[in-house]
N, C-alpha and C positions, 0 to 999 in steps of 0.2 A: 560275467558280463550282465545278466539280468538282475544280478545285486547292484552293481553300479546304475544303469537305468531304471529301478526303483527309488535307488535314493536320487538319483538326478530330479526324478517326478515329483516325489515327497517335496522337497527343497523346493523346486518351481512353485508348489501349489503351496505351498509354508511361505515363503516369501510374498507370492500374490495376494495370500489374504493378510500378511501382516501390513503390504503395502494399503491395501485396501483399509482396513482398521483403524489406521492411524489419523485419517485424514477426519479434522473435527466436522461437524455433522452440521449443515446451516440449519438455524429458526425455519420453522415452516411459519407461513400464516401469520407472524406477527407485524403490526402495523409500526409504522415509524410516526408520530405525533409529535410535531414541531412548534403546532401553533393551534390554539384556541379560541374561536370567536364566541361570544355570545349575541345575541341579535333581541336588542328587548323591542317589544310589540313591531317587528317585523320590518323596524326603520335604525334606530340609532344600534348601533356595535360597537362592542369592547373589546379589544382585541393582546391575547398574552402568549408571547413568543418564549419556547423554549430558555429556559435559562434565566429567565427575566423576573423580576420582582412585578406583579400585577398590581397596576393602579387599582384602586378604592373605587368603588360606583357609588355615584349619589343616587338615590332614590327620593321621590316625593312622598308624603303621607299621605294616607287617604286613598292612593292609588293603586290600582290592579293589572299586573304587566303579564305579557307571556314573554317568556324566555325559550328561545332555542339556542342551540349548540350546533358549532361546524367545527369541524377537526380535520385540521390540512398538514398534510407532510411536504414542507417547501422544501426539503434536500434535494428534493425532484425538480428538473424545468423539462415543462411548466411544475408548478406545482399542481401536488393531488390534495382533492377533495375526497377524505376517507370515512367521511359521513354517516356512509351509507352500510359500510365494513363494521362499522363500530356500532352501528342499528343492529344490523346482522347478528353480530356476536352481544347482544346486552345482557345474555347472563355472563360476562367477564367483562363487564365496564359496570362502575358505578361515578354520576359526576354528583360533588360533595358538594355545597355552599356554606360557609363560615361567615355568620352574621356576628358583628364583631359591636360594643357598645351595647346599649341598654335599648334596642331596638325593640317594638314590637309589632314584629314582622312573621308571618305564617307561609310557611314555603308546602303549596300542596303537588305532588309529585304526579303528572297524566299520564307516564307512561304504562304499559299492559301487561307487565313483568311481576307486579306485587310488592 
């Protein structure tokens, strides 16, 4: 009798953690990035949605712009503004620029990260 009610336990508690085990594990903390704005000198935005070929920016010569960045997760409604998530975490985000042509164009980086 207490051979069969140890293996009864063994088996429950074998079962419980294979059922437990199996189930895949969710992303912690990872952000969903749908869409990207650029905002140059705090007025005109460019704007590239997941999936999409980005349109070209024309820029002026001679001119000096600041560029910020907003990064919105619209799988959401409303949609999120993850901005702030993505500041948080900047040693795991880097945004690239690819200046394309015979530009001569000097891209100086403000951020506090190095």
């Amino acid at each position: 009798m207490q051979k069969s009610i140890f293996f009864s336990l063994t088996a429950l508690l074998m079962a419980a953690f294979l059922s437990q085990s199996c189930k895949p594990e969710e992303p912690v903390g990872e952000e969903e990035i749908t869409t990207v704005q650029l905002v140059f000198n705090g007025s005109e935005t460019f704007t590239w949605k997941d999936g999409a070929t980005p349109d070209s920016i024309i820029i002026s010569p001679n001119t000096t712009y600041s560029v910020a960045a907003r990064f919105l997760n619209e799988n959401v409604s409303p949609a999120e503004d993850i901005t702030a998530e993505i500041l948080a975490e900047s040693d795991e985000h880097l945004i690239c620029f690819d200046v394309l042509g015979s530009a001569n164009l000097a891209i100086t980086r403000t951020d506090t990260d190095g």
